[in-house]
N, C-alpha and C positions, 0 to 999 in steps of 0.2 A: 504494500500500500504506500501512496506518495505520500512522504509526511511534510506538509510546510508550516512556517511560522509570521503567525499575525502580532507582528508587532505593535508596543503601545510606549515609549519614553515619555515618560509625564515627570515632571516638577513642582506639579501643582494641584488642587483638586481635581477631579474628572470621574467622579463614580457613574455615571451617565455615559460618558465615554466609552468607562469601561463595559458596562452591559450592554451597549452597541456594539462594542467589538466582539462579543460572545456570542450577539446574535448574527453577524455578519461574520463569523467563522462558521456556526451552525449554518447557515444558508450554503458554506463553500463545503461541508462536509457533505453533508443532506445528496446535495445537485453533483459535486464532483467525484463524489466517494474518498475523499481524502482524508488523512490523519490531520486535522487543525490544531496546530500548538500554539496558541493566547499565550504571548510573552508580554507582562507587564514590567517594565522597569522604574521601579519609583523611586525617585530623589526627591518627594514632597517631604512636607513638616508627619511630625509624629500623629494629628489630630488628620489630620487627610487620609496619610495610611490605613490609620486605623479605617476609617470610612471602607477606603480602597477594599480593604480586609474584607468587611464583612458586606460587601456588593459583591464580592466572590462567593463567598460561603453561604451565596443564598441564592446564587444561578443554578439554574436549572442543571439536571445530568443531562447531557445530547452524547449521544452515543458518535465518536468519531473526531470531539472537541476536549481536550486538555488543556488548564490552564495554570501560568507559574504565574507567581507573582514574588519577584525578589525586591525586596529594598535595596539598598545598599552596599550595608554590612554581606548580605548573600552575595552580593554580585563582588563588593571587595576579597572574600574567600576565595571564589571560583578563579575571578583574576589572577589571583595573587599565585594561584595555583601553575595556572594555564603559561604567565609571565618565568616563573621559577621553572617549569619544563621547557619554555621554547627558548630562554636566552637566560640563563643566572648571570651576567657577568651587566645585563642591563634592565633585569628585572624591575628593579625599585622604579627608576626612569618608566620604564614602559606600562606599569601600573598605573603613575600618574598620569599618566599621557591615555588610557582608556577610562579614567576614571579623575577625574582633575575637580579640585576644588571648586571653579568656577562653570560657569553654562557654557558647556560644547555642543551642541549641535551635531556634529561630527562625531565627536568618542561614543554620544550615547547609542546611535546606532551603529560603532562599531562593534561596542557590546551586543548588541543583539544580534549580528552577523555573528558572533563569536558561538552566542548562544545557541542562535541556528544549526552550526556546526556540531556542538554537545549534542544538540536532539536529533542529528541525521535529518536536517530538513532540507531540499530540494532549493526553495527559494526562500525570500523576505518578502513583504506584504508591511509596508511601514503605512503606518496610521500616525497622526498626532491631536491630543489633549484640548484644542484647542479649535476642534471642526465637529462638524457633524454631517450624516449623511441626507442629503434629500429625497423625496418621497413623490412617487406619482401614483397615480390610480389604485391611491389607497396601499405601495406597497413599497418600501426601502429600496432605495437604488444602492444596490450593494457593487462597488468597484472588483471585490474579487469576481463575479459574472465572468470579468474576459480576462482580468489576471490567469485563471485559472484555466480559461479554454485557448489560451495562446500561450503563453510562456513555456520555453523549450521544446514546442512543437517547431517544426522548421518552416523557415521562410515561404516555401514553396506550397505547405499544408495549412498556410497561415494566410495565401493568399488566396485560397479557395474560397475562405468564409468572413474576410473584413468587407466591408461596405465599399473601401478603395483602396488602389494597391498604386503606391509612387515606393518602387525597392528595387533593386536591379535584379532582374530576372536571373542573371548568372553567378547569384547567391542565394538561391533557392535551399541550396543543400546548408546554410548556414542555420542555428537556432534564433530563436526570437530571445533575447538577450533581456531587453526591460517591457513591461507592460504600466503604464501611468498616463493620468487625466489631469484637470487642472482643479481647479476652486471656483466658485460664486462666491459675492458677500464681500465683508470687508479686504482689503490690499493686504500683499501678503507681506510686507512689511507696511510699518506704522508712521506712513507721511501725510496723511487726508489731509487730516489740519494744517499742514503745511500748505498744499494745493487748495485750500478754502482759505486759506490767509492771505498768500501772494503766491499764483501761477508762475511768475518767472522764477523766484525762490525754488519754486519747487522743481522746475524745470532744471533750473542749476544742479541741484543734489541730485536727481535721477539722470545726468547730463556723467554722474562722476560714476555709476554702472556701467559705461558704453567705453572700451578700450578704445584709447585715444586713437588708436590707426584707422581704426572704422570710416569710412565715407561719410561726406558732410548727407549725403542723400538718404544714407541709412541710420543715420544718428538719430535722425527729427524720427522715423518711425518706431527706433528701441527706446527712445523715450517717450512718446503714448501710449505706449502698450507693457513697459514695462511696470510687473507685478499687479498686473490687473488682472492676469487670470483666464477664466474661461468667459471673461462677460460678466452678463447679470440675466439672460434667460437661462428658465431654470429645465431639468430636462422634460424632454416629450417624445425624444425614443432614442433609440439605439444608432450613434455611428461608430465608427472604428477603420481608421487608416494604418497601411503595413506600410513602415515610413523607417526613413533615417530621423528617431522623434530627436527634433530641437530641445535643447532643454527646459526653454523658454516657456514651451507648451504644458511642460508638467511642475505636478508642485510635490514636494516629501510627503506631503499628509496624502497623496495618494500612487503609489507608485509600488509596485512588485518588481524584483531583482531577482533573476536567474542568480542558483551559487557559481554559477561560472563566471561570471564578474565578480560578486563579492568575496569569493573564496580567492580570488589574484588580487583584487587592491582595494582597502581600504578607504576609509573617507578623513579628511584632514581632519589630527584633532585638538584644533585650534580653541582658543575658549573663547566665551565673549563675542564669537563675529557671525553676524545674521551670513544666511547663503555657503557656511561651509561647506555644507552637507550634499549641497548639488556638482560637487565634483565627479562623481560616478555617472551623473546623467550628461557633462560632458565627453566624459571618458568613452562613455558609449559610441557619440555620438563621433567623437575624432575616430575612432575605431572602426566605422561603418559596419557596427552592429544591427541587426534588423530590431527593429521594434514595434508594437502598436501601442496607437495615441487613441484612448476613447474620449466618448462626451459622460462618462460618470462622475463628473466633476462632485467635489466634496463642500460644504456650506463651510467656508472661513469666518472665524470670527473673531476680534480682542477682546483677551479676558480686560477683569477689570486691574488689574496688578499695574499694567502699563496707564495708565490714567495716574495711579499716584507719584507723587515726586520723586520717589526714589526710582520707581518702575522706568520712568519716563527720562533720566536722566543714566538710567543702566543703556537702557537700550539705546541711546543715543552714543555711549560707548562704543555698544555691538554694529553700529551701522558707520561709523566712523570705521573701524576695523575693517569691515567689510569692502569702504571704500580704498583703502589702501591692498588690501589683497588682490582686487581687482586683476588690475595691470599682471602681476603676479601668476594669476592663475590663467589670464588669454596667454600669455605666454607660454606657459605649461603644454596646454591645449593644443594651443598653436604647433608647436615643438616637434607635441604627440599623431597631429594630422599630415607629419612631413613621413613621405612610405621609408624616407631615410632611416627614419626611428627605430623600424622595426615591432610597432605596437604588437601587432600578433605574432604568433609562434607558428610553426609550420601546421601544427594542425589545429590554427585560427583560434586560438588561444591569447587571451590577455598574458604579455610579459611584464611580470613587475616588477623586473630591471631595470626597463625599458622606462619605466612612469618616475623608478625611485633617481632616475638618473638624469630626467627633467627635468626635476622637483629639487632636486641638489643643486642645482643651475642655478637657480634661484634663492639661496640661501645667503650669500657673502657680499653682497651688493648695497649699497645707500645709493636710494634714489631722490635727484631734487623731486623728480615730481610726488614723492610721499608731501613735501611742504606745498607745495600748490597744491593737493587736494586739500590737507589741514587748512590751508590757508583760507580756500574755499568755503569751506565749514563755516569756520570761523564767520566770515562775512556775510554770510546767510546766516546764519541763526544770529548775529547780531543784528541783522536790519529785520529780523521778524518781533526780536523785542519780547517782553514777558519772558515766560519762562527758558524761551530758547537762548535767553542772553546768559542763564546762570550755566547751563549745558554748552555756549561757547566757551566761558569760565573754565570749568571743570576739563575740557578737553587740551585748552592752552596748558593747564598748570601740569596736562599727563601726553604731553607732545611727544617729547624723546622719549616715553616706556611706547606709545604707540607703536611710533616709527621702528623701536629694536623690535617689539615682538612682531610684526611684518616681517622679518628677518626670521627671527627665531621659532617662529609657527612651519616656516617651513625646515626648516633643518628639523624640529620634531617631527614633521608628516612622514621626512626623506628616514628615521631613524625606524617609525612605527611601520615603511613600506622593508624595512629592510629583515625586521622582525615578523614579518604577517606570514609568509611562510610557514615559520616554525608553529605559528600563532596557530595558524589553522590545524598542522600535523597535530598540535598538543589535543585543542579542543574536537580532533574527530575522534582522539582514542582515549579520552575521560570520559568517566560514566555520567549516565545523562542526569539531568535532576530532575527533582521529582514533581508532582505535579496533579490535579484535581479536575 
C-alpha cells in the first residue's frame, strides 16, 4: 500500500486546521486506497498544544488515516538522533539548523521531509495553519483529488487525463515531480495596507521581489501579480494543466512533492525570511520537471498575531530578509537552469552536488546592492509614517546582522545540502514513530 504524508507545521493555534486535515487525509485514503500519515509539527505555546492534543484524541478512527503529533521536545529527540547517525563531527550545527530557535519556514518542512522518510512515505502533501479549504456544492474541495491521481504517475499517463497538456512530449517517460495550486483570500505575504496607503510605496517593495536582470516589460507584470494568488473566484470545477509549473502559480499551503525531489535537496533553513520554503518549487522548475498546476486553490488568511506590534514589526524582519535573498536565490536558479550544471543525473535524477555547489557560490560575497535594497526599505516605510517609521527604526539599528546573515543563511543551506544525504540514509533505517 502507498503510504504518504499530510503534513501540518503550525506555531500557532489551528485545532480546526487540524480536523480539516484529518478529514482531507480520510477523503485521500477513502478514494485512493492509500496509507494517510497526519504529521503535525507543533512549535505552539503549551495552552495550544494542549488544544492540539485533545482535537486529536477525539477524531474519529478512519480506517487507512494515522496520525503523529510531535511537539518539539519529540521532534528534538528524533533529530538529534537522525543528526548523530548521519554526520557526528556536525551534529550539534545540523540540529540547529532543522530545528532553530527562530521561525524557519524552510527547516520546518525539512522536518517533515525527514519524517516522511521514518514513515516510508512516497510523497509530502504540505498544508499550513493559516488556510482553509473551500467548498462547492455542499462539499470540500480537497487538493489531495489530483495530488494523488498525478504525482509519480509519468508524464505521458498524466497527459491522458489533465484538462491541458503544455510539456514536451519527448518527456513523457519522465515522472510528475510536484503537484500544487495556489490561494484565494488575503496576499500571501502581508502588504495590503501598504497598497491601501500609497500604491507606489507598494509598488517599490514588490518592485525588490523581481531580480534586477528581468526586463523592464516583464517587471511591470511580476509586480501585479505578485502574491496574489489564484485571484479571488472561488472554485466551480475542475482544471489541471501538465506544465513546467512556475513557481509563481503555486503556494506551500498547497503543494505535494514527489520523495524524488525531497529525498535529493532540501529547502533552505534560513530563519526569519518569508518565501524560503519555495526553493524546491524553483528547483523543479530549473530542472524541467513535469508537473501539474490545479484550480484547488486553498482560502488564505492573516491570523490575528501579525496585527499586533510585535507581530507586525517581526515580520517586517522576515520580508526585509527575504528581500535581500532574492538576488541570491535567481542566481542559484539561474546557475541550476544552465545544462552546464548538470542538475540531473543520468537517470534524470536531482544531483545535490550539483544545487550544494551553487549554493556555495553564493556564500562569500558583500553585495552593494544588499544596501540599496535596505536602503529602499528604509524610505518606504518612512514616507508611509505610523507605525512603518518605528519598523524603519528597528531595521536600520539591525543592518549589518541583516546583510551577514544573507551570507551566512546560505553557507548553512550549502552545509545542510551536504548532510541531507546521510540525513535521509539515517531517517529511512530508524524505526518509524508511532502514531493514532
Amino acid at each position: 500500500m502507498r503510504r504518504i504524508c499530510l503534513t501540518l507545521p503550525t506555531n500557532r493555534p489551528c485545532a480546526s486546521g487540524i480536523a480539516d486535515l484529518a478529514r482531507e487525509a480520510a477523503y485521500g485514503a477513502r478514494t485512493f486506497g492509500v496509507e494517510a500519515h497526519v504529521l503535525v509539527l507543533d512549535s505552539a505555546d503549551e495552552a495550544a498544544r494542549a488544544e492540539h492534543r485533545a482535537v486529536i484524541a477525539h477524531l474519529p478512527p478512519v480506517a487507512g488515516v494515522i496520525v503523529h503529533h510531535l511537539d518539539e521536545e519529540a521532534q528534538r529527540a528524533l533529530l538529534r538522533d537522525l543528526t548523530a547517525t548521519a554526520s557526528p563531527t556536525d551534529a550539534e550545527r545540523l540540529l540547529k539548523l532543522l530545528l532553530p530557535d527562530g521561525v524557519s519556514y524552510g527547516a520546518c518542512t525539512d522536518r517533515a521531509f525527514l519524517l516522511a522518510e521514518v514513515l516510508g512515505c512516497a510523497s509530502v502533501h504540505r498544508r499550513d495553519s493559516d488556510s482553509r479549504y473551500q467548498r462547492h456544492n455542499g462539499e470540500t474541495v480537497f487538493p489531495i483529488r489530483h495530488e494523488l491521481a498525478f504525482l509519480d504517475t509519468t508524464a505521458s499517463e498524466a497527459a491522458e487525463r489533465v484538462s491541458l497538456r503544455r510539456f514536451d512530449p519527448g518527456a513523457g517517460g519522465r515522472r510528475v515531480a510536484l503537484v500544487g495550486g495556489s490561494f484565494i483570500g488575503d496576499m500571501s505575504v502581508d502588504l495590503d495596507a501598504v497598497r491601501r496607503r500609497d500604491p507606489a510605496a507598494y509598488e517599490r517593495l514588490i518592485a525588490l521581489t523581481v531580480p534586477d536582470d528581468h526586463p523592464a516589460m516583464w517587471r511591470a507584470t511580476l509586480v501585479a501579480e505578485a502574491f496574489r494568488g489564484g485571484g479571488t473566484a472561488p472554485f466551480a470545477q475542475d482544471r489541471t494543466t501538465l506544465t513546467r509549473v512556475p513557481a509563481t502559480r503555486v503556494d506551500m499551503c498547497n503543494v505535494a512533492l514527489s520523495r524524488a525531489v525531497y529525498s535529493r535537496v532540501p529547502l533552505p533553513p534560513a530563519t526569519e525570511t518569508v518565501g524560503s520554503d519555495y526553493f524546491l518549487l524553483n528547483l523543479v522548475h530549473a530542472a524541467a520537471l513535469p508537473g501539474v498546476l490545479h484550480n484547488r486553490h486553498i482560502v488564505n488568511h492573516h491570523t490575528p498575531d501579525r496585527r499586533t506590534d510585535s507581530g507586525f514589526l517581526a515580520y517586517q524582519i522576515r520580508l526585509a530578509k527575504y528581500f535581500l535573498a532574492v538576488p541570491r536565490l535567481h542566481e542559484i536558479h539561474t546557475a541550476l537552469r544552465d545544462p552546464g550544471t548538470r542538475l540531473l543525473d543520468e537517470d534524470g535524477r536531482l544531483r545535490t552536488g550539483a544545487v550544494a555547489a551553487a549554493v556555495r557560490r553564493n556564500t562569500a560575497d558583500t553585495r552593494p546592492g544588499d544596501i540599496h535594497r535596505l536602503d529602499t526599505l528604509d524610505a518606504v516605510h518612512r514616507s508611509l509614517g505610523g507605525r512603518w517609521t518605528e519598523a524603519a527604526d528597528l531595521l536600520a539599528a539591525h543592518r549589518d546582522r541583516l546583510r551577514a546573515e544573507a551570507r551566512t543563511d546560505m553557507a548553512d543551506f550549502a552545509l545542510l545540502l551536504d548532510a541531507w544525504p546521510a540525513l535521509i540514509r539515517a531517517a529511512r533505517t530508524r524505526e518509524p514513530v508511532s502514531g493514532r
